[in-house]
C-alpha positions as CSV (number, residue, x, y, z in Angstrom):
1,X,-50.5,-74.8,-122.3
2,X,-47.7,-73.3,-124.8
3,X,-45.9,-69.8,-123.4
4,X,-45.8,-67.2,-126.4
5,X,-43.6,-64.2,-126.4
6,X,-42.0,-62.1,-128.7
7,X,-38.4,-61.8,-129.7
8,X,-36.0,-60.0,-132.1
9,X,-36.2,-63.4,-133.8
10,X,-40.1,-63.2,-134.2
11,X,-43.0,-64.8,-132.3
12,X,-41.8,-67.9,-130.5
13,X,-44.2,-70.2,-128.5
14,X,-42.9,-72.9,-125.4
15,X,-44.7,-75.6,-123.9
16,X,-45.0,-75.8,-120.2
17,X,-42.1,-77.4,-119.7
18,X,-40.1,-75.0,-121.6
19,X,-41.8,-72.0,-120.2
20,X,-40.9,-72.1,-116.9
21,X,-37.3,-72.9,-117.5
22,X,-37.5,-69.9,-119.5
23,X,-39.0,-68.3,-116.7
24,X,-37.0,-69.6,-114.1
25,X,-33.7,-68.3,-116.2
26,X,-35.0,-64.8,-116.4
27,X,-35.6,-64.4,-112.8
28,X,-32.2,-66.1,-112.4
29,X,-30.4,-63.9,-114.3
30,X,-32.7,-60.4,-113.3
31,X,-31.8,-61.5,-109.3
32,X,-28.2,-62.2,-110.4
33,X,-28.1,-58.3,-111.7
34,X,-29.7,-56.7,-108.2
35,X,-27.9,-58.8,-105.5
36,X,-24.4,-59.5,-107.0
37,X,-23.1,-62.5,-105.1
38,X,-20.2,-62.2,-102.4
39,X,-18.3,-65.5,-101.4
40,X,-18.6,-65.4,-97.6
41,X,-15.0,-65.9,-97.3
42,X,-14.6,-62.5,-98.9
43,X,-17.6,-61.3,-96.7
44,X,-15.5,-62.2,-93.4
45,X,-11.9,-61.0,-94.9
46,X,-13.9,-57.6,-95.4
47,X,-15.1,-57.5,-91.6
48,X,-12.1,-58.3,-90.1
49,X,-9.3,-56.4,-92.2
50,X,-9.0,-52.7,-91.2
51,X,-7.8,-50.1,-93.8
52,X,-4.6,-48.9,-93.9
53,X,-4.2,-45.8,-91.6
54,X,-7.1,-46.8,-89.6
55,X,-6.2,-46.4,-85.6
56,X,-7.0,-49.9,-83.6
57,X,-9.5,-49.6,-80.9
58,X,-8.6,-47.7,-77.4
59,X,-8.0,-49.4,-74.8
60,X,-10.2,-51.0,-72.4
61,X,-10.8,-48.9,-69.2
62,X,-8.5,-49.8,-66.6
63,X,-10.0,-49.9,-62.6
64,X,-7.8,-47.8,-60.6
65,X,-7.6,-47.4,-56.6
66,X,-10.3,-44.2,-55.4
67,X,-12.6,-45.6,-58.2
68,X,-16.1,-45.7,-57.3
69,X,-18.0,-49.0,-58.3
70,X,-21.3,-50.3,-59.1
71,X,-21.8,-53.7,-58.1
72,X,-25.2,-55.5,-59.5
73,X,-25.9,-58.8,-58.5
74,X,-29.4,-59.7,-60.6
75,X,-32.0,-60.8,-58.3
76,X,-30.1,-60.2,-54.8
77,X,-31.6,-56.6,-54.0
78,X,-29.2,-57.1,-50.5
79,X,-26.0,-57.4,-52.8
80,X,-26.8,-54.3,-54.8
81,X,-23.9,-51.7,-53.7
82,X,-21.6,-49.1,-54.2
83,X,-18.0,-49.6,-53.7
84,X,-15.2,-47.7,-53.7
85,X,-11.7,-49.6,-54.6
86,X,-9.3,-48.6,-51.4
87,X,-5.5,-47.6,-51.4
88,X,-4.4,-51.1,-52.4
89,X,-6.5,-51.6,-55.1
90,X,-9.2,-53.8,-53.4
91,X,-12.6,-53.7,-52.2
92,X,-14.6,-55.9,-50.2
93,X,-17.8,-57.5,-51.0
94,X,-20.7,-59.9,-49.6
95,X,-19.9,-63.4,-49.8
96,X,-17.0,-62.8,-52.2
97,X,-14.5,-61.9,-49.6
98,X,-11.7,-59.5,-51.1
99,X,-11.5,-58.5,-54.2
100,X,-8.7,-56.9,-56.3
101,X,-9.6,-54.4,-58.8
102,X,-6.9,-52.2,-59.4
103,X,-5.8,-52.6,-62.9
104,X,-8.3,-54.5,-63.9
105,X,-11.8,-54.1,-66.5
106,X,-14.7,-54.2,-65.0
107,X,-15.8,-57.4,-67.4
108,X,-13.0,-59.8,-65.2
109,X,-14.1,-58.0,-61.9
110,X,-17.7,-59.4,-62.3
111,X,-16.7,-62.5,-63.3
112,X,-14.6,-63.1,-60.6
113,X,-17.4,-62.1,-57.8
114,X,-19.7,-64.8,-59.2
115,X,-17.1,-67.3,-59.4
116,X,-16.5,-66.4,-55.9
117,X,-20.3,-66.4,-54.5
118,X,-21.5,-69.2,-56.3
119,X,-20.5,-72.0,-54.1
120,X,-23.4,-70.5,-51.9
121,X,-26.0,-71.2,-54.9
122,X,-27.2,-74.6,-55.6
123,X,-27.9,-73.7,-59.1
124,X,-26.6,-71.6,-61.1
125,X,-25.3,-68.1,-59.8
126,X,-26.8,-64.9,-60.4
127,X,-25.1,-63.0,-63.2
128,X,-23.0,-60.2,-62.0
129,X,-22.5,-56.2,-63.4
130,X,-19.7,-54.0,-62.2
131,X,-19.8,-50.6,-63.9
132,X,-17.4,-47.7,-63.1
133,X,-19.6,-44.4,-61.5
134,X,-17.1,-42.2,-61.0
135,X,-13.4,-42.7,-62.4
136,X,-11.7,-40.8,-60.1
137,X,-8.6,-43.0,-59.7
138,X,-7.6,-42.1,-63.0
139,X,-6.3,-38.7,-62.1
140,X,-3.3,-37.7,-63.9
141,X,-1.4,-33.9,-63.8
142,X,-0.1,-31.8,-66.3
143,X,2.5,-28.7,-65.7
144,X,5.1,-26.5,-67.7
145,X,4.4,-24.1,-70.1
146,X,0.6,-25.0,-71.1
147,X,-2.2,-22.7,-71.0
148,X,-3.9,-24.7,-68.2
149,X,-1.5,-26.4,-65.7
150,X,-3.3,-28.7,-63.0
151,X,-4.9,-32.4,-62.2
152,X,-7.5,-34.0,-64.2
153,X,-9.7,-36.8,-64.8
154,X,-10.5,-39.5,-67.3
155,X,-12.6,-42.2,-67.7
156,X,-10.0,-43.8,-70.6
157,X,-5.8,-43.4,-70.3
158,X,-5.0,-40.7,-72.6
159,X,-2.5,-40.5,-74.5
160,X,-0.1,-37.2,-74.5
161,X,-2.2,-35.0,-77.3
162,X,-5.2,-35.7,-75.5
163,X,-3.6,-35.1,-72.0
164,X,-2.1,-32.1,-73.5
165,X,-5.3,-30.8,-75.2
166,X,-7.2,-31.0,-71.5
167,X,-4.5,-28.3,-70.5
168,X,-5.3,-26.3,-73.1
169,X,-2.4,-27.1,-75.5
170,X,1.2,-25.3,-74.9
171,X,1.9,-22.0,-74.0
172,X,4.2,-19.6,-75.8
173,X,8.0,-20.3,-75.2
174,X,7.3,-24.2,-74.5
175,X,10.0,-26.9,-75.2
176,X,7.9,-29.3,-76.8
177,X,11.3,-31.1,-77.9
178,X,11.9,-32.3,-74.1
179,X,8.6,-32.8,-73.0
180,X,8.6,-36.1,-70.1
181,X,6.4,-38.2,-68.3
182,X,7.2,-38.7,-65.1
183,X,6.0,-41.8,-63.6
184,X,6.0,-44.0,-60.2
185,X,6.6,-47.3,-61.2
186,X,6.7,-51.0,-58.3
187,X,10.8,-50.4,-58.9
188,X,10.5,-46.6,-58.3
189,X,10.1,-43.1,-60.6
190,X,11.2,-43.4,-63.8
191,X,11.6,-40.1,-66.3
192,X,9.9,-40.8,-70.2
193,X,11.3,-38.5,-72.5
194,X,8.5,-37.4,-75.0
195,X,9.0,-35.5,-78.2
196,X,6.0,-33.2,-78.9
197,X,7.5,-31.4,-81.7
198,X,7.2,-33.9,-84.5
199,X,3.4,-34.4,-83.2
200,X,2.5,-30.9,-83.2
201,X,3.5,-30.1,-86.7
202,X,1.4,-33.0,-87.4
203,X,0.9,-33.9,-91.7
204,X,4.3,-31.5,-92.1
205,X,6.2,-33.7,-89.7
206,X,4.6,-37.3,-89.9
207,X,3.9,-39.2,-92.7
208,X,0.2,-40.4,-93.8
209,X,-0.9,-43.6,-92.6
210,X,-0.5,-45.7,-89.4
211,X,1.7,-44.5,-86.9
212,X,5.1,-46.6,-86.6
213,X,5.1,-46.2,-82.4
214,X,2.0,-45.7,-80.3
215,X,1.4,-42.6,-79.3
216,X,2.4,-42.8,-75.2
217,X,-0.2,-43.2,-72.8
218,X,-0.5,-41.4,-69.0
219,X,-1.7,-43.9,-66.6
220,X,-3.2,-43.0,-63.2
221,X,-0.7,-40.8,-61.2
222,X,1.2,-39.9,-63.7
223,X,3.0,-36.1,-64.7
224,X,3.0,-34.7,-68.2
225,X,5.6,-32.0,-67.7
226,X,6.4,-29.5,-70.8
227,X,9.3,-27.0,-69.6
């Protein structure tokens, strides 16, 4: 049966054939217009780049020793506990003997405990969830001229802004040019000068987009000290 429309050429008539390749064009063309096409490749590039002046992502939480622990072992009510990660950065658990934790996320700690208890399984091993309850290993101290001085908490490493905005920022007379971090290292303390100046004055000092150093980080045990 012939398809008749009407054009800016007249009235023009198709047969069936002809129609629906007409047809067929049209919707082409009209779905072509609402859903403009993307090569994959350029799909993926556009995941993965990140824009200039974009920050990469923190981190990973880092266990430290006087964490406490939640250890979930699926199906094993018995093996469900609370730990807490002693002096040396270990704690011990059922079937898995001693485990070091101390620097580590809580992703590898898990893995390692099933590794560990699954020779006593003849099939496969229960899956295994650590998850950090209370961070309190990660304990770091600031003093000087800030409005707060003292010990605090965190469940991530901060780095010096955020340490120092805990305090409650500087207070008035502070020497934010010879700001340090001091810091017990295996080979002893070491002293980390940090200059707060140039980070404080922040878009009058530093220019727009990504940082050229990383911003220092406290890790457990260490002292922000701004004289």
């Amino acid at each position: 049966m012939p398809f008749c429309f009407r054009s800016l050429r007249g009235r023009r008539c198709l047969d069936g054939g002809g129609a629906h390749a007409a047809i067929a064009q049209a919707l082409a063309i009209l779905l072509a217009a609402l859903f403009p096409a993307v090569p994959l490749a350029a799909q993926a590039q556009q995941a993965t780049e990140t824009a200039p002046g974009m920050l990469a992502a923190p981190a990973r939480y880092t266990v430290n020793a006087g964490d406490d622990l939640d250890v979930f072992v699926w199906g094993e009510e018995r093996m469900q506990r609370l730990v807490r990660v002693q002096p040396d950065g270990t704690f011990a658990f059922p079937l898995a003997g001693s485990i070091k934790a101390s620097g580590r996320n809580v992703t590898d700690i898990a893995a390692e405990i099933r590794e560990r208890i699954a020779v006593n399984y003849r099939s496969t091993p229960p899956d295994v969830t650590v998850s950090v309850r209370d961070a309190t290993g990660m304990r770091f101290y600031v003093v000087g001229k800030v409005r707060t001085p003292g010990s605090y908490t965190s469940g991530t490493s901060p780095n010096i802004l955020q340490a120092l905005s805990m305090a409650g920022g500087t207070a008035e007379f502070a020497d934010v040019k010879h700001a340090v971090i001091l810091r017990q290292t295996p080979r002893g303390q070491v002293v980390e000068p940090v200059n707060l100046k140039k980070l404080l004055k922040g878009g009058r000092a530093l220019d727009a987009g990504a940082l050229n150093e990383a911003l220092p980080m406290l890790s457990s045990g260490d002292v922000l000290v701004v004289p």
